[in-house]
N, C-alpha and C positions, 0 to 999 in steps of 0.2 A: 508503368515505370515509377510515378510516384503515388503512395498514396497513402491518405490521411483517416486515421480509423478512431474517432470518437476521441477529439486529445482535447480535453482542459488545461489550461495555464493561469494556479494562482501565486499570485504574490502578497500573502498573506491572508488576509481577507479580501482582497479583490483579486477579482474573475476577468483576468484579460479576455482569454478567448476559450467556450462553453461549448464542448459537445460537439464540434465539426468536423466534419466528413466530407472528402469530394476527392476525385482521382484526376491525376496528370497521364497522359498515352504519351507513349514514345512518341516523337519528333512534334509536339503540340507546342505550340504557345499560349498560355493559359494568363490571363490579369486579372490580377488580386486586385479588386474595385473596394474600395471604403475611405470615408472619413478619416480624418486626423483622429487618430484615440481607436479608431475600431477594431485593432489588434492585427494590423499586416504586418505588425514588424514585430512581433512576439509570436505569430505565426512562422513566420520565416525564419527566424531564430532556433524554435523547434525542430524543424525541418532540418536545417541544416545540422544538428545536434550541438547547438550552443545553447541551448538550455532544454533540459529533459521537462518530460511533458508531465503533469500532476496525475492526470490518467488520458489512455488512449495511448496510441500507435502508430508511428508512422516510418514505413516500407521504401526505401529508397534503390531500384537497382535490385528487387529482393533481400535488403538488408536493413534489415532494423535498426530505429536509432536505439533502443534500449539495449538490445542488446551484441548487434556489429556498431556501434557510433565510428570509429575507425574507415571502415569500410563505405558506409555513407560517405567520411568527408571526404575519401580519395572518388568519391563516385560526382563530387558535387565540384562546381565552382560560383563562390559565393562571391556579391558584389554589397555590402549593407549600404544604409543612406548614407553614413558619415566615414567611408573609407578612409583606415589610417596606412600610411605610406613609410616608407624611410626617404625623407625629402632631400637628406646630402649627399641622395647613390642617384649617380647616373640613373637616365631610365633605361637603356638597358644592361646596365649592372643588375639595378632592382628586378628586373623581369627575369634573369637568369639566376639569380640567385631563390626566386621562388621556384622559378623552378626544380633546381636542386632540391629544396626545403622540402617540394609533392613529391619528391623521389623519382623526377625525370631521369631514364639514365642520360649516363652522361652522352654515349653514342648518338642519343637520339637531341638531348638540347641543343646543339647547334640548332638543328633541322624547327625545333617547334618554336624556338626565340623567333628564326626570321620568318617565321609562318605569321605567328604571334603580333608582330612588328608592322607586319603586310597588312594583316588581316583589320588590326587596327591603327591603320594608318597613323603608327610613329615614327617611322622611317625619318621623317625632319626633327624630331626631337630628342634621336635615340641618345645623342652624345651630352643632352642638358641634365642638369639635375634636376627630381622631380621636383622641389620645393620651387624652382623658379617657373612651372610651367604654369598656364591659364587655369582654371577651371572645367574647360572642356576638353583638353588633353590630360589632365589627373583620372576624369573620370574614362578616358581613355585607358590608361596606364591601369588603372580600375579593373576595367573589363578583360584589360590581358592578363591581367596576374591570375584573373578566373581562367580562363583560356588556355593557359601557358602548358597544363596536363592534360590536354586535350579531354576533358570530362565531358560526362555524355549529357548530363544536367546541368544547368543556369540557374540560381536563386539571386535574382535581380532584383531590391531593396531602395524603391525610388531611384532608378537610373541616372535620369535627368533633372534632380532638384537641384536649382539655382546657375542650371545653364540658359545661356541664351537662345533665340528660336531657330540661327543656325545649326548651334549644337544639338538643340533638341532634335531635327531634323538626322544632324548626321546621323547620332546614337539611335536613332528609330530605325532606320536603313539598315546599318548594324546588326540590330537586334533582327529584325525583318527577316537578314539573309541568313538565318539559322532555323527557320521554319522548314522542320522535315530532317534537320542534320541534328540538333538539340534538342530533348526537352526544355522547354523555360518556364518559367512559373517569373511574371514582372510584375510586383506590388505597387501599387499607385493608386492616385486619389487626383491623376490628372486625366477624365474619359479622353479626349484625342488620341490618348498613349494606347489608351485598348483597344477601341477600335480604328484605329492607322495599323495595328502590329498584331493584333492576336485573333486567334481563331475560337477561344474559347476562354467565357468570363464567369469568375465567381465570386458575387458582391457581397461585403461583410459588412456588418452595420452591430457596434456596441458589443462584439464578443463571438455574436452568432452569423452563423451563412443564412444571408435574405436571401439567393436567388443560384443555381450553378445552370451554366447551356451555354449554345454558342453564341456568338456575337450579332450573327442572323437574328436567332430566335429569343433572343432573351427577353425580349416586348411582346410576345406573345402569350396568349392569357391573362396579359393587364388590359382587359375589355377591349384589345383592339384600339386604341384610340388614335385618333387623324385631327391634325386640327388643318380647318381650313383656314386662309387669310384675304381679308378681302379691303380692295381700298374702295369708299365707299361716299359719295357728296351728297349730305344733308342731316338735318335734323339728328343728332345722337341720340336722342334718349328713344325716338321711335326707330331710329335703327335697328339698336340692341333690342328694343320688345320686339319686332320684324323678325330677328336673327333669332332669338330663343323661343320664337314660335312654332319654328320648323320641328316635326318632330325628328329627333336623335339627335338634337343640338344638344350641348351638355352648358361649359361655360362659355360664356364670350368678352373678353374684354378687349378692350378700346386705347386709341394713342393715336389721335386727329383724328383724319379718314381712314385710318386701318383695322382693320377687325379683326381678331383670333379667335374663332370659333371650335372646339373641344367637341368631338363627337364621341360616344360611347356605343357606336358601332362600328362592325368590320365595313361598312358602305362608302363608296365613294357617293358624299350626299351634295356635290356641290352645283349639280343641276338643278336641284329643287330650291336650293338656298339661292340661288341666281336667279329663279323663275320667280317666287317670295319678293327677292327685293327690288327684280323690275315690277313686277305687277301691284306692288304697294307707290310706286313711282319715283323711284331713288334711282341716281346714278351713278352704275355699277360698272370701279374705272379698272379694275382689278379683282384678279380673283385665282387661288394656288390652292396647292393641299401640299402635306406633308405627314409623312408615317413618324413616330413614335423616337426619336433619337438615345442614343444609348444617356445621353447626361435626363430626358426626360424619366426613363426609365428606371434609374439613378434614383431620381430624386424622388419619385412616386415608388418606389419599395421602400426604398429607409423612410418616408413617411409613412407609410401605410403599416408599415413592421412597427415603428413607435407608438404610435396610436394605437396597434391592438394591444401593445403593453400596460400603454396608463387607460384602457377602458378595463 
């Protein structure tokens, strides 16, 4: 459905985004994971064909932005971070007039406004103008005006920056219930957003793609790592030598009686590390594991990608 074939994006002598490559499937939700600066939103701007790409390709629909861009954008509906609105139109004046604007016919606008309206719940503020609405009903208003020509594609541009945790919720739900009916492609740099909503992630870090797969599997091949946690009564400093004696212990650090233990294997180790610190004679009040979280994940690619830079 979509796909991104070697596109570089410079503006002038700096290299937003170098050499990236990865495909969207029909009905996927896909999150664009990276940092502030990493090039999500000069990615998505390519995509969408608001800015042409310096070299590389990218396929929307089977149409190129270089050379159908027209045809992309009737295929696309785009939400950027900073949506600009007509604040003194009604919202649903505004929403039917974009309409028209994508070349809804007219037989069919009726029919997609109150789809449009349902779907995201503005039905209560259809009669307001949009400048006096919230924040989380703009960003509503937002996602209809993408909606409004029923496109088969979503290019979603920090959805939820600077809504509240109701809101972020609703728009999550939102976005959720289009898994299988859209492709979406949802840029962000907030992990909850990707995995609460997507099925497939691809982390960007400084320009280039660290990592593409699904949300499952994207911690796999980073050594397996588990950390376990243990709440633990006595002596610290012979704790932690107790705890990184065990072999496949990696780090362990400390915060009172709690311990977080980093293993760098696929083993659930925490029978030996249990058996370890009763038989050293410590009191062992607690004791967990846990796999590899997508923000852990996160943050050990883009470190591990920068560091093979400056070695």
């Amino acid at each position: 459905m979509i796909r991104i074939e070697g596109v570089t994006k410079r503006y002038g002598q700096t290299v937003a985004v170098k050499d990236i490559s990865f495909c969207v499937e029909r009905g996927e939700i896909l999150g664009f994971l990276g940092p502030n600066g990493a090039g999500k939103t000069t990615t998505m701007r390519v995509i969408t064909g608001y800015f042409p790409p310096t070299a590389g390709n990218v396929t929307v629909c089977g149409h190129s932005v270089l050379d159908e861009p027209i045809e992309v954008k009737r295929s696309i509906g785009y939400v950027p971070e900073n949506p600009s609105m007509y604040n003194d139109m009604r919202t649903i004046d505004y929403l039917r007039f974009v309409g028209a604007v994508k070349g809804v016919p007219k037989p069919l606008l009726k029919e997609r406004l109150e789809e449009t309206i349902l779907r995201c719940a503005l039905k209560i503020v259809a009669e307001k103008r949009v400048g006096e609405l919230s924040r989380g009903y703009k960003q509503r208003v937002a996602l209809g005006q993408a909606l409004i020509n029923d496109p088969p594609v979503l290019v979603l541009d920090e959805p939820t920056t600077g809504l509240d945790p109701k809101q972020i919720y609703e728009i999550r739900q939102l976005i959720s219930s289009m898994a299988g009916e859209r492709t979406v492609i949802l840029s962000t740099h907030i992990l909850p957003e990707v995995s609460m909503t997507c099925s497939k992630v691809v982390i960007i870090n400084e320009g280039r793609i660290v990592a593409v797969d699904s949300t499952e599997n994207i911690g796999k091949g980073l050594d397996h790592v588990r950390e376990v946690s243990l709440t633990i009564r006595g002596p610290s400093g012979k704790i932690k030598q107790c705890l990184a004696s065990v072999k496949g212990v990696g780090r362990v650090e400390q915060e009172g009686e709690t311990y977080a233990v980093e293993t760098d294997q696929d083993l659930d180790l925490r029978p030996l590390i249990a058996k370890r610190v009763v038989e050293e004679g410590f009191d062992l009040l607690e004791l967990g594991s846990r796999a590899m979280s997508l923000e852990d994940v996160f943050l050990k690619l883009v470190t591990e990608e920068e560091g093979e830079r400056q070695s």
